[in-house]
VOGU-3710 file (C-alpha; in Angstrom, 3 decimals, decimal comma):
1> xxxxxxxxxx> -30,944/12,697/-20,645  -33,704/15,285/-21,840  -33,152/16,951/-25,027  -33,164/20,068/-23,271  -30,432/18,669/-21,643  -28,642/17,279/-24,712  -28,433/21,427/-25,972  -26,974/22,916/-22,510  -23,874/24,567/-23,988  -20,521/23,243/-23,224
11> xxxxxxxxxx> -16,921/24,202/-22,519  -14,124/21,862/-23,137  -10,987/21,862/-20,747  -8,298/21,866/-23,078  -8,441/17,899/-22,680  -10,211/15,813/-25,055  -10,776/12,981/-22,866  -11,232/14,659/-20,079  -14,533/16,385/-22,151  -15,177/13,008/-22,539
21> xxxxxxxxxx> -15,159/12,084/-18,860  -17,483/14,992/-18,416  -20,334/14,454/-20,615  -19,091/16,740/-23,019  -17,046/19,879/-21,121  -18,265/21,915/-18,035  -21,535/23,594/-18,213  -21,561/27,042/-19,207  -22,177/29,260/-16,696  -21,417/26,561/-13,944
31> xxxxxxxxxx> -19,810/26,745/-10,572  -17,816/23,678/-10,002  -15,485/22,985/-7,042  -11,819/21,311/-7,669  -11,245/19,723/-4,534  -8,010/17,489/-3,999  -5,003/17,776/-1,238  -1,873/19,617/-1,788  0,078/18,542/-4,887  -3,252/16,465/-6,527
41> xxxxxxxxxx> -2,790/19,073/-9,794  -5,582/21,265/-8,978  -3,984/24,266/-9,714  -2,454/23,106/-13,019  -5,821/21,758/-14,041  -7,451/25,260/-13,258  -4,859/26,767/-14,980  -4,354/24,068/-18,089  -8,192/25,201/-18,585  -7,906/29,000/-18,660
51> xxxxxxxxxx> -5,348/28,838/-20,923  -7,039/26,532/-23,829  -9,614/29,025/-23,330  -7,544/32,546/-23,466  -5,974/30,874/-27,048  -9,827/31,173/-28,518  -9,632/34,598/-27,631  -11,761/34,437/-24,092  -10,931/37,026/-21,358  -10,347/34,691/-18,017
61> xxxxxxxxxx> -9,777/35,754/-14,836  -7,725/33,618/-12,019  -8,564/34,826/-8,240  -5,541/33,546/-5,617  -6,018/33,591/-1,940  -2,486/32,061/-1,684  0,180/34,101/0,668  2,441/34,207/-2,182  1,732/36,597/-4,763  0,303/35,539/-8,147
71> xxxxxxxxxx> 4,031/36,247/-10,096  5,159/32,791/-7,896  2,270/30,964/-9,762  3,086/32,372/-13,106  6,504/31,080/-12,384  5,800/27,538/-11,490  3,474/27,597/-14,726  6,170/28,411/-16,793  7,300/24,898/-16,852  4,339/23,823/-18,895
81> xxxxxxxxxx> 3,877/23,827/-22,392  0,777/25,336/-22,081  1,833/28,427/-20,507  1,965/31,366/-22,932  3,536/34,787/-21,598  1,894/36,985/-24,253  -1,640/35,842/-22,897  -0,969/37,240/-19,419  -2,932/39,975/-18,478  -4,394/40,599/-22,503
91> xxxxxxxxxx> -6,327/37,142/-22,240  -5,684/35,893/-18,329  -5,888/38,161/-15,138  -4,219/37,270/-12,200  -5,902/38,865/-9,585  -4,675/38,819/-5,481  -7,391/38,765/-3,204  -5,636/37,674/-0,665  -4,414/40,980/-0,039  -7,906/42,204/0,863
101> xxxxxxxxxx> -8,803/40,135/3,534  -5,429/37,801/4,692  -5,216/36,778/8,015  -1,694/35,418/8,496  -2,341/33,718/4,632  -4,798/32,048/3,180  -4,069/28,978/1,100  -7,449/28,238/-0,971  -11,297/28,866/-1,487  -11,826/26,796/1,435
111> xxxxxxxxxx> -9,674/28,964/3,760  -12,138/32,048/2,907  -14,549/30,190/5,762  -12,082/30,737/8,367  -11,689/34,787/7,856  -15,592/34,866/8,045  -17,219/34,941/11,836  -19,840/31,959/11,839  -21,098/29,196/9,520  -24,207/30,979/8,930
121> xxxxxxxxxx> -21,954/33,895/7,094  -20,239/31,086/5,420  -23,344/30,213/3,929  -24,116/33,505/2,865  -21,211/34,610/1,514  -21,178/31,502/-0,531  -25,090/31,707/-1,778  -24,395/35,532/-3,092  -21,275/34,660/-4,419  -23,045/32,106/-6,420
131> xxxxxxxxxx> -25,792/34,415/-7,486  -22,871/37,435/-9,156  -21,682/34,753/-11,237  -24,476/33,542/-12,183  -25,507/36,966/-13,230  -22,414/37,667/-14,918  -22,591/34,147/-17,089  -18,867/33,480/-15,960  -17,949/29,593/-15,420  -16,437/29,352/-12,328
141> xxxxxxxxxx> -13,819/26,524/-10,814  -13,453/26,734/-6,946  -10,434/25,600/-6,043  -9,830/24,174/-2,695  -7,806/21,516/-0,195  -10,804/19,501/0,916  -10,535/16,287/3,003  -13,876/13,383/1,987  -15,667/15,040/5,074  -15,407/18,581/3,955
151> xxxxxxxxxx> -17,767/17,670/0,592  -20,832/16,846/3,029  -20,783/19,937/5,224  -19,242/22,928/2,955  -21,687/24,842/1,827  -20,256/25,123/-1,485  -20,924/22,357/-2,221  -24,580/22,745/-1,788  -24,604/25,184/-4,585  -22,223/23,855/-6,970
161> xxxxxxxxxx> -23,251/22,657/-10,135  -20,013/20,148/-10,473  -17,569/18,692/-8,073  -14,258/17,354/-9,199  -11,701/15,625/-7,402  -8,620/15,059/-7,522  -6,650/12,397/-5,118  -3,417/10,733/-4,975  -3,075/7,034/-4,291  -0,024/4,932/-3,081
171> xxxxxxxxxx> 0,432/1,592/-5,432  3,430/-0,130/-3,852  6,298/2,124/-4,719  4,190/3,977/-7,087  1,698/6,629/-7,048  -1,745/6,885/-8,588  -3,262/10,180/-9,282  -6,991/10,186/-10,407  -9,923/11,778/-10,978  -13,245/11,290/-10,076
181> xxxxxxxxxx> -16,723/13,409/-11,023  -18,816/13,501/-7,754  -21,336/15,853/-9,627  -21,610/17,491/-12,450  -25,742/18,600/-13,429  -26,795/18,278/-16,696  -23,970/16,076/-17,594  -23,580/12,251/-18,782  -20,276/11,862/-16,828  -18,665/8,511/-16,641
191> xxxxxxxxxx> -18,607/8,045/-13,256  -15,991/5,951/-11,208  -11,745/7,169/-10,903  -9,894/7,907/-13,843  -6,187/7,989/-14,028  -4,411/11,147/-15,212  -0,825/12,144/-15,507  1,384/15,265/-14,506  3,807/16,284/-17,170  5,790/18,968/-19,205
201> xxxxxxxxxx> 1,936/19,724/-21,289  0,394/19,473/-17,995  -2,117/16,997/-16,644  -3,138/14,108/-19,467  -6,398/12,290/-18,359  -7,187/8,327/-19,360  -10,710/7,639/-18,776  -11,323/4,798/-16,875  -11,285/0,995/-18,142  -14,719/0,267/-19,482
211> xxxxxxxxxx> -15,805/-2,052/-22,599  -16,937/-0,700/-25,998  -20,635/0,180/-26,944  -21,788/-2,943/-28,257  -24,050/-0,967/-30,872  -20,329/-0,480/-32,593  -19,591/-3,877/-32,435  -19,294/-5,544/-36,082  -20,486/-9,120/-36,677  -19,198/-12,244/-36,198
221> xxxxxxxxxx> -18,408/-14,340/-39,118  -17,100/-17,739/-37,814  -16,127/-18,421/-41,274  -13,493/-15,997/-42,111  -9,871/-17,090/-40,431  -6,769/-15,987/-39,785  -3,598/-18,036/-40,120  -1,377/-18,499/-36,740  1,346/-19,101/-39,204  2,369/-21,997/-37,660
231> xxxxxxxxxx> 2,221/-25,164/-39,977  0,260/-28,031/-38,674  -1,555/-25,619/-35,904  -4,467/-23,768/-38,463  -5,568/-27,845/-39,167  -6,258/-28,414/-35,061  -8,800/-24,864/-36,017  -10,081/-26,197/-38,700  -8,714/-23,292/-40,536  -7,688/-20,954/-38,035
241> xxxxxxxxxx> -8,255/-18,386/-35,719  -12,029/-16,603/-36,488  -11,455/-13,412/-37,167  -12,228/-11,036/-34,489  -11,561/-13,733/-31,692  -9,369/-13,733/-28,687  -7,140/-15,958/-27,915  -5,165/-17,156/-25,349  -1,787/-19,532/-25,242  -0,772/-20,368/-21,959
251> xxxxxxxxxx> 1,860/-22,738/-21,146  4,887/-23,136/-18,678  8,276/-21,504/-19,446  10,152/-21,764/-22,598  7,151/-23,906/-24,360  7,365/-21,293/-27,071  4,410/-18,939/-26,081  6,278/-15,562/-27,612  7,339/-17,501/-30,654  3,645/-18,556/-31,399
261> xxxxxxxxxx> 2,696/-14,607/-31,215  5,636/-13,583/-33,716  4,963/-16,268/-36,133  0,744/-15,059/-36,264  2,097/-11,443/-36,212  4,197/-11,845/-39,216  1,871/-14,107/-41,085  -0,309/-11,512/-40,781  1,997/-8,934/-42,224  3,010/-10,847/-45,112
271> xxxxxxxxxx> -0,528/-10,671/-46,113  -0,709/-7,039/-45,821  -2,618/-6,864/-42,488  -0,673/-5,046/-39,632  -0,224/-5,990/-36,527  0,711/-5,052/-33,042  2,994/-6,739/-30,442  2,677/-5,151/-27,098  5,644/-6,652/-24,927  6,007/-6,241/-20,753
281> xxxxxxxxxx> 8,624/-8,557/-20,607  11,172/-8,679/-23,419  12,450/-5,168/-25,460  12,199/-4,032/-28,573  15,491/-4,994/-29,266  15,427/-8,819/-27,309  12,373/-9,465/-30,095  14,006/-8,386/-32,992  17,041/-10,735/-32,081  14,830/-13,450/-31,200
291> xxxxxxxxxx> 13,320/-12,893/-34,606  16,668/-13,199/-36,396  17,292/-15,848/-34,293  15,156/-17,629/-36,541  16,070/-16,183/-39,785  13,054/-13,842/-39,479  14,149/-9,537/-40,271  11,451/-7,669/-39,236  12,902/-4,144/-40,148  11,341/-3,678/-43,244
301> xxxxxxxxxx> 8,007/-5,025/-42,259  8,572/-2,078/-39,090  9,948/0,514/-41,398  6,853/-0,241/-43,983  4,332/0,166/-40,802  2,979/-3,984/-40,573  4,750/-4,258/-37,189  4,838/-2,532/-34,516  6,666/-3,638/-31,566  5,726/-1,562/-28,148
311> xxxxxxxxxx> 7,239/-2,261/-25,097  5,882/-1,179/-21,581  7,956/-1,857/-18,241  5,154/-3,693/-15,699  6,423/-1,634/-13,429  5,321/1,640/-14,874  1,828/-0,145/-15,758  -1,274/1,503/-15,114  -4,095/-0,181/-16,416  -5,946/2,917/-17,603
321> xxxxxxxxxx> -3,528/4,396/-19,452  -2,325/0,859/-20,941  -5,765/0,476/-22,275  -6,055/4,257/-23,763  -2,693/3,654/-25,893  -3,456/0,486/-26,843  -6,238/1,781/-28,818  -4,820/4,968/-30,307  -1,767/2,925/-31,761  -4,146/0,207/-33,302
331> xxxxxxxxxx> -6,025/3,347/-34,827  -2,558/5,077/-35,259  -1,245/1,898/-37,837  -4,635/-0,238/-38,646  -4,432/-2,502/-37,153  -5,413/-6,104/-37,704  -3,575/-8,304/-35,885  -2,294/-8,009/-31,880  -0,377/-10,362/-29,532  0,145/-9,354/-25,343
341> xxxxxxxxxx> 2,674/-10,974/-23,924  2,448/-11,400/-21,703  -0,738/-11,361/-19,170  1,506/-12,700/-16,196  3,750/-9,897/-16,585  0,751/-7,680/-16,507  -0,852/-9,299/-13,553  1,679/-8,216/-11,366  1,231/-4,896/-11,843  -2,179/-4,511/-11,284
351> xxxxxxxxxx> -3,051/-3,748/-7,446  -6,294/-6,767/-7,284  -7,866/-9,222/-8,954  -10,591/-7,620/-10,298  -9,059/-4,949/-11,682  -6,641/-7,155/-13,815  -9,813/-9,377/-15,154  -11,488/-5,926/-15,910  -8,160/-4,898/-17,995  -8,013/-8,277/-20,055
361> xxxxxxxxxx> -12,250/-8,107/-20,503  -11,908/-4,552/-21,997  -9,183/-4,789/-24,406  -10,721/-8,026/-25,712  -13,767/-6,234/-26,434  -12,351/-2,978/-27,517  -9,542/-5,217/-30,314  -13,222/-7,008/-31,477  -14,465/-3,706/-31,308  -11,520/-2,720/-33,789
371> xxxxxxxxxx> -11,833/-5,819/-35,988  -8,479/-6,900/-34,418  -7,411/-10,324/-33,472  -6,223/-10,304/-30,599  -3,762/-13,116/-29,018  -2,671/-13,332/-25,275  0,009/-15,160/-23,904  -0,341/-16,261/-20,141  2,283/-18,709/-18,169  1,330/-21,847/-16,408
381> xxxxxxxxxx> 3,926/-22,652/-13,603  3,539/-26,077/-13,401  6,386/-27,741/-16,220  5,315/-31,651/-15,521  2,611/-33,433/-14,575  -1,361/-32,404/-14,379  -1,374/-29,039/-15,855  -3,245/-26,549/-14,499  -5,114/-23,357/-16,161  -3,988/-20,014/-14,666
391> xxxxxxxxxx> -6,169/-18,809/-11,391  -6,224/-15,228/-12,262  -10,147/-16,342/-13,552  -9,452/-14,786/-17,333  -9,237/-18,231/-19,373  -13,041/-17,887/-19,503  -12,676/-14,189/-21,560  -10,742/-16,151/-24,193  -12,746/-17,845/-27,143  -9,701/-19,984/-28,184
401> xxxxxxxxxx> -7,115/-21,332/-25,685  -3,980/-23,121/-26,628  -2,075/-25,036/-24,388  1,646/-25,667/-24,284  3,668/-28,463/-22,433  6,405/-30,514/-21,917  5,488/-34,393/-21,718  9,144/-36,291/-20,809  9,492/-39,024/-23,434  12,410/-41,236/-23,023
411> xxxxxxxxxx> 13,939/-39,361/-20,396  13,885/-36,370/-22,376  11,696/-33,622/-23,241  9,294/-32,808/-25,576  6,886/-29,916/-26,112  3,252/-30,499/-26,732  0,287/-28,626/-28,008  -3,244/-29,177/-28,075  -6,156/-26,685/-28,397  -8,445/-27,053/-25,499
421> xxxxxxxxxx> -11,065/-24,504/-26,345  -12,593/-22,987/-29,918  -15,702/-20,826/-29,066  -18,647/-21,533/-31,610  -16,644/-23,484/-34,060  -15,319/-27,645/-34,052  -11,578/-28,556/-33,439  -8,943/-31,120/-32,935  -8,477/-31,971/-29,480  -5,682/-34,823/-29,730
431> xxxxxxxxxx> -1,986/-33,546/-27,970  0,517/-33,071/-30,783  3,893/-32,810/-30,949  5,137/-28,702/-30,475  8,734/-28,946/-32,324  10,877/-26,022/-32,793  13,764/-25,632/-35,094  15,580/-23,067/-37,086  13,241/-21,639/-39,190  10,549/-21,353/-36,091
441> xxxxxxxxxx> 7,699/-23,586/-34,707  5,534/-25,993/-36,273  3,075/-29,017/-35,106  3,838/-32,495/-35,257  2,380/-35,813/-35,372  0,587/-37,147/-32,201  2,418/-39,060/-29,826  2,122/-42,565/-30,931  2,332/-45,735/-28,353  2,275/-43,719/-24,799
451> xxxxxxxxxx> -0,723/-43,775/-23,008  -1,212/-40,950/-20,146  0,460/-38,415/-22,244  -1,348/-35,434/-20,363  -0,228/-36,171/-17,191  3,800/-35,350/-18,606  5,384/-38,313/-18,196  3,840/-41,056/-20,540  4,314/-44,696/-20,669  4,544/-47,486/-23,505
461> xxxxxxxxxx> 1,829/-49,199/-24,451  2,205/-53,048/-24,696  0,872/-55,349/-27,285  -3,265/-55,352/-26,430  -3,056/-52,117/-25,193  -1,130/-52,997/-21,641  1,655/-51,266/-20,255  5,350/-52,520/-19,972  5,972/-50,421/-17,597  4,434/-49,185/-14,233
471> xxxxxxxxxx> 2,313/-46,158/-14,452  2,743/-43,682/-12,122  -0,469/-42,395/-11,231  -2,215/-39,599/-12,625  -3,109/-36,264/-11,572  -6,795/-35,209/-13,548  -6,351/-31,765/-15,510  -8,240/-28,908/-14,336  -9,211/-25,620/-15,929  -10,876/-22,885/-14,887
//
């Protein structure tokens, strides 16, 4: 962008990251088309704006073409926080122009084309329309129902100087509404859709999921580790976790993948460095029990601000907003520590692939981003036998990844750990014993006399290395 560019004066909507989504605000002195079908928001985002703008003491104007009057819009507006009754017609004029030129009612900007004899008019009435505001150095928002096909030929959009649009999109028994900035001149807008919510303050926008700047990342200092807080486990690190890393535990069900988050969690609080656990499968309240489960209170370390246990259904997941909330609670309590469990939880609520590896990449980066170390939790489904890393193609985002089993032993079983992957630094890679008791989790010796441990159910080893008894043969372990 041109530094002539850089000083083009800006007006911000009210919404902070929506000014973000824009490059700043809208242009001043811009014409810019809202175009979305009935119910997207765009009226509440037209009006959401005006408002932010009467409270600085700006005289705005709002134009309907509706069939109902403007009092039925003040109404409905009403119900937002927003809305302030002592700005109306001081600060904000509602103006009817329907009632100049309706024809049986007209329901937007858009309509205007039908109450005017031929396309060429259209395109006149539009160009000097354009030209007044421009010489009056009003911002303008056009708002209008357009379908995809309207944007090409509308001749409105030939002279705007920003197009906005607003959509609603069907997610299973959901629905999506985002935002997306077709144009917008003299603006650095983050293109792509962006998720935004309708509530009691009106519409709340959650720029898209992108990674950090990397000129904000800080450096990496391999040396400086974190404790898991799980004896026996920081000696397979050679230390621990480096600080900064991610790190990912997958294993199949009840292997102890939530216990290893709480016990790095409250390590880290007992040393004065807060931490996050952001649940989609158990509550607030199934955590704390677990936790006292194992003699563990965590009130005081939530009441004193080094925990913080957030819980979001999967089935209210968006990824956008996930992402966005993350961040402001890590900046919120400072951070230092965060576990997700779990990924599989999350995967199911994301509508493709792509968009779920996109998720885990970004909030990896952002928690580095932070100075946060971050730790994942991800199920395996098989519980015997080869183990398999998950297919969802995000083991690879990890720098550390911990695997959890069950090996039978005796005709009973046993859990296992071993650490399979320790970006940029050495580590033990022998299978150890995973034993849980009362007071939590903690690594044991290796598993002495079996041979073909990994594939879950090991034999005895014979004097001279033979086996007693018949191996059953083995599946080879594959990762992706």
């Amino acid at each position: 962008m041109t530094d002539h560019a850089s000083t083009l004066k800006r007006l911000s909507t009210g919404s902070t990251a929506l000014d973000a989504i824009l490059g700043g605000g809208i242009p001043a002195g811009s014409v810019t088309v809202v175009a979305g079908e009935p119910g997207s928001g765009k009226t509440v985002f037209t009006l959401q704006a005006l408002f932010h703008h009467a409270r600085q003491g700006k005289k705005c104007l709002y134009f309907t073409t509706l069939s109902e009057p403007p009092l039925k819009v003040i109404r409905y507006m009403q119900l937002f926080s927003f809305f302030d009754s002592r700005l109306i017609e001081d600060r904000i004029v509602f103006a009817d122009l329907g009632s100049t030129f309706r024809r049986g009612g007209v329901d937007s900007f858009k309509a205007i084309h039908d109450l005017l004899p031929s396309a060429a008019h259209s395109r006149t009435f539009v160009y000097d329309l354009s030209a007044g505001i421009a010489a009056w150095g009003a911002t303008t928002l056009l708002v209008g129902e357009y379908r995809p096909e309207d944007i090409g030929v509308a001749p409105e959009f030939a002279i705007a100087d920003g197009i906005v649009r607003l959509t609603t999109e069907r997610q299973e028994l959901t629905t999506a509404r985002q935002l997306e900035i077709l144009k917008m001149r003299g603006a650095n807008y983050v293109t792509g859709r962006h998720f935004f919510e309708m509530g009691a303050d009106g519409l709340t926008f959650y720029p898209r999921v992108r990674g950090p700047e990397l000129n904000g990342e800080p450096p990496v200092d391999l040396e400086d580790r974190v404790a898991t807080g799980i004896a026996g486990l920081d000696a397979l690190l050679f230390g621990g976790l480096p600080r900064a890393s991610a790190t990912m535990v997958e294993g199949g069900t009840g292997t102890g993948k939530t216990l290893v988050g709480l016990h790095f969690l409250l390590e880290g609080a007992r040393r004065g460095e807060p931490g996050i656990l952001f649940t989609l499968e158990e509550t607030p309240a199934q955590i704390r029990a677990v936790a006292k489960n194992f003699g563990w209170d965590v009130a005081p370390l939530e009441a004193q601000g080094r925990l913080l246990i957030n819980y979001t259904s999967p089935v209210e997941l968006f990824t956008d907003r996930f992402l966005d909330v993350a961040r402001r609670q890590i900046d919120r309590v400072g951070a230092r520590h965060a576990v997700l469990d779990s990924l599989t939880s999350m995967a199911l609520s994301v509508p493709s692939q792509r968009r779920f590896r996109e998720l885990v990449y970004a909030l990896t980066k952002h928690f580095r981003a932070a100075g946060v170390t971050p730790l994942m939790t991800m199920e395996v489904a098989e519980l015997l036998g080869a183990a398999q890393l998950t297919g969802h193609g995000v083991s690879s985002t990890a720098d550390n990844l911990i695997l959890l089993r069950y090996v039978e032993v005796d005709g009973r079983l046993e859990r296992a750990v071993s650490v399979l992957k320790a970006r940029g630094t050495g580590h033990i890679t022998e299978l150890r014993r995973f034993l849980i008791a009362g007071d939590g989790a903690h690594v044991g010796e290796r598993f002495r006399d079996l041979r073909g441990v990994l594939t879950g159910i090991p034999q005895p080893e014979g004097a001279g290395g033979r086996l007693v008894a018949r191996r059953s043969p083995a599946k080879k372990t594959r990762g992706r």
